[in-house]
C-alpha positions in Angstrom: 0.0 0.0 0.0 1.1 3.5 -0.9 0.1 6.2 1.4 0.1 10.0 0.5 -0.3 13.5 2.3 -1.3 16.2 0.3 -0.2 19.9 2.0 -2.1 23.3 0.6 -4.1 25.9 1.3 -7.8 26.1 1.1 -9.0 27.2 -2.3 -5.9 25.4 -4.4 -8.1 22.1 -4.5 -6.4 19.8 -2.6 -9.1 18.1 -1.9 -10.1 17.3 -5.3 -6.9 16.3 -5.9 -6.8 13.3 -3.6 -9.7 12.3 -5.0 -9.0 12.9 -8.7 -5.9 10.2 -8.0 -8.6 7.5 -5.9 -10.3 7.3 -8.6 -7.8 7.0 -11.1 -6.2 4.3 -9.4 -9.5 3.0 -9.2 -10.1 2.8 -12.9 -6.9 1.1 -13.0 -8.3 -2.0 -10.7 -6.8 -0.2 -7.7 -8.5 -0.1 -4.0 -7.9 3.6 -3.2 -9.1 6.2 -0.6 -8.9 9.9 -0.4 -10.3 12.2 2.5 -9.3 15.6 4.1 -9.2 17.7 7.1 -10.0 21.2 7.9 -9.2 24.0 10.0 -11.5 26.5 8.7 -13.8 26.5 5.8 -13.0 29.8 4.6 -10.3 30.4 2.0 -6.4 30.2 2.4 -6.0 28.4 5.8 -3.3 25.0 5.8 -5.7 22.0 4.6 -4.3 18.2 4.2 -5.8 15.4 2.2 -4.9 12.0 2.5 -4.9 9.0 -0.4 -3.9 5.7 0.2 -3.6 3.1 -3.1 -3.4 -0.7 -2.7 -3.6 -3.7 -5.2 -5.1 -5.3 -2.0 -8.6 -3.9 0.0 -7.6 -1.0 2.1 -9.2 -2.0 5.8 -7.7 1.5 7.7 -9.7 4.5 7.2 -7.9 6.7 9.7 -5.0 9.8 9.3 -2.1 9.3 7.2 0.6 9.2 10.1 3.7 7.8 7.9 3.6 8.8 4.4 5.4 7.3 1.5 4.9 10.5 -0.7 4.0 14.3 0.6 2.9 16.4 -1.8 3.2 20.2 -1.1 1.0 22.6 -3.3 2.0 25.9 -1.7 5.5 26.8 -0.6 4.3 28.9 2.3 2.9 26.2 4.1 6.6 25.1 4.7 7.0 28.1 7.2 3.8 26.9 9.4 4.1 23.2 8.9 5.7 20.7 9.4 5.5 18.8 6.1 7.7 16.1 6.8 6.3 14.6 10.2 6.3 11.0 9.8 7.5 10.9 6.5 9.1 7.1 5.5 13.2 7.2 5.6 13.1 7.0 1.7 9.7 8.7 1.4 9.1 11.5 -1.6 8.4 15.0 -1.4 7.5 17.1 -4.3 6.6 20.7 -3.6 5.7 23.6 -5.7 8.6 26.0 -5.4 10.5 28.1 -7.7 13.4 27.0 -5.4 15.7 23.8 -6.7 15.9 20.9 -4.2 19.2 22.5 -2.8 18.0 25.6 -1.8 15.4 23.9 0.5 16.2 22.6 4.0 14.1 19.6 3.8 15.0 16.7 5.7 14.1 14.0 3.5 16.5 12.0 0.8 13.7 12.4 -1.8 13.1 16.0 -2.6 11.9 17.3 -6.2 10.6 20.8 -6.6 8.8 22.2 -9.6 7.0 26.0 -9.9 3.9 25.0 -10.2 2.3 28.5 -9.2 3.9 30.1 -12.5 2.6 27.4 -14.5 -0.9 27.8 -13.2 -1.1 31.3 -13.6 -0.2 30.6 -17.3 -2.6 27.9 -18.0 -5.7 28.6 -15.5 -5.2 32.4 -14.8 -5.1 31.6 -11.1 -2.7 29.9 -8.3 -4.7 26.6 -8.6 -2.2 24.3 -7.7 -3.7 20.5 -7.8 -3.5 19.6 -11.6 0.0 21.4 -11.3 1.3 18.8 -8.5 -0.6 15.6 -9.7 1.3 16.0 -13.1 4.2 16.1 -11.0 3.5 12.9 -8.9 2.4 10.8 -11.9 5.6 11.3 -13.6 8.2 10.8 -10.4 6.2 8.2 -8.9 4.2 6.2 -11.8 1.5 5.7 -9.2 -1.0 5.9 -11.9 -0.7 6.5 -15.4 -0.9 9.7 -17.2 -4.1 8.8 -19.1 -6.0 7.4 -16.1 -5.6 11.0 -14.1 -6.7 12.8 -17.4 -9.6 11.2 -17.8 -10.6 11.1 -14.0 -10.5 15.0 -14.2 -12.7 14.9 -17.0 -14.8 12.8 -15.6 -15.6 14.8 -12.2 -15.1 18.0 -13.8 -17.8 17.3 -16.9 -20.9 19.1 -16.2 -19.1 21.9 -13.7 -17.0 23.3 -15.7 -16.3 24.3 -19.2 -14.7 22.5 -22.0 -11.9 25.6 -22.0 -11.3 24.8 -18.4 -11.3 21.1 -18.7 -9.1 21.4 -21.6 -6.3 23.8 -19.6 -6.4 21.5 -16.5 -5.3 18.7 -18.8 -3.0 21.2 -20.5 -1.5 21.6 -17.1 -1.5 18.1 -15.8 0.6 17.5 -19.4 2.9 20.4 -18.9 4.3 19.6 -15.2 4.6 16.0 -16.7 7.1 17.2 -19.3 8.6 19.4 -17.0 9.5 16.8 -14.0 10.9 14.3 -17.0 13.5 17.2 -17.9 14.6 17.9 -14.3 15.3 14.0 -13.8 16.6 13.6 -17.1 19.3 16.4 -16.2 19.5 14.9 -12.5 20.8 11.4 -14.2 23.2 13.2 -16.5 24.7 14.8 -13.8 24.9 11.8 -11.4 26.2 10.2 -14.5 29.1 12.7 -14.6 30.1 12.3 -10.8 31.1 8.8 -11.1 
């Protein structure tokens, strides 16, 4: 079993990321879960989500105390919490940051960073982070395939939103792809290099 956190702030859809990637995984044959907690309903407080993905039934239903993966969708929530509480020993974190891995004091062996804000702003107009960062995961951690997340967005998006904003969410989910690829592409070379 896999187990993620999801760190953001209320409004970036967090939430509906979690469970854009349950029921991806579920498409896929997957058992998965995906549920949040709240501080505050009103816009910009911290919010977590939780997702947990098994090839096996999932029998906990409870907080996300040891993650595999953390995903962080807004860099200032890195000042206020502590995103890597409980974190596995070789556990992931991918956080949205113009930053490079190196700049950030993270204590975790795993850290990929990608600036996701910049890339939502071009693509959606706003700091709507949760396509951004699932593009991201997908491509580090192959959890679930790139098609399977597209068309779960399409899916739970159809009927609320418009074919434009479908289309730039996917746009989006693509582009953070393509971007993670090149940054581990580069990685390799230069680990290649030092031996």
């Amino acid at each position: 079993m896999i187990e993620l956190r999801f760190h953001g702030r209320a409004g970036q859809g967090i939430v509906t990321a979690t469970e854009l990637l349950a029921t991806a995984a579920a498409a896929e044959g997957k058992f998965s879960q995906a549920f949040p907690i709240f501080g505050s309903e009103k816009r910009g407080p911290p919010v977590t989500s939780f997702c947990r993905i098994s090839n096996e039934p999932i029998q906990i239903h409870e907080e996300i105390a040891e993650p595999d993966i953390v995903v962080v969708a807004e860099p200032s929530i890195l000042g206020t919490v502590n995103v890597t509480a409980g974190l596995k020993e070789n556990g992931t974190i991918i956080i949205n940051t113009p930053k490079s891995a190196t700049e950030l004091e993270i204590a975790a062996k795993n850290v990929f960073t990608i600036d996701g804000t910049q890339i939502a702003l071009k693509n959606l107009k706003k700091p709507i982070t949760n396509t951004v960062m699932l593009g991201a995961l997908i491509k580090i951690t192959g959890i679930v395939g790139l098609e399977s997340i597209k068309k779960s967005l399409e899916a739970k998006f159809a009927g609320k939103f418009s074919k434009e904003i479908i289309d730039a969410n996917i746009l989006t989910i693509q582009e953070c792809f393509d971007k993670i690829l090149q940054k581990k592409e580069l990685a390799k070379t230069a680990l290649a290099r030092t031996r």
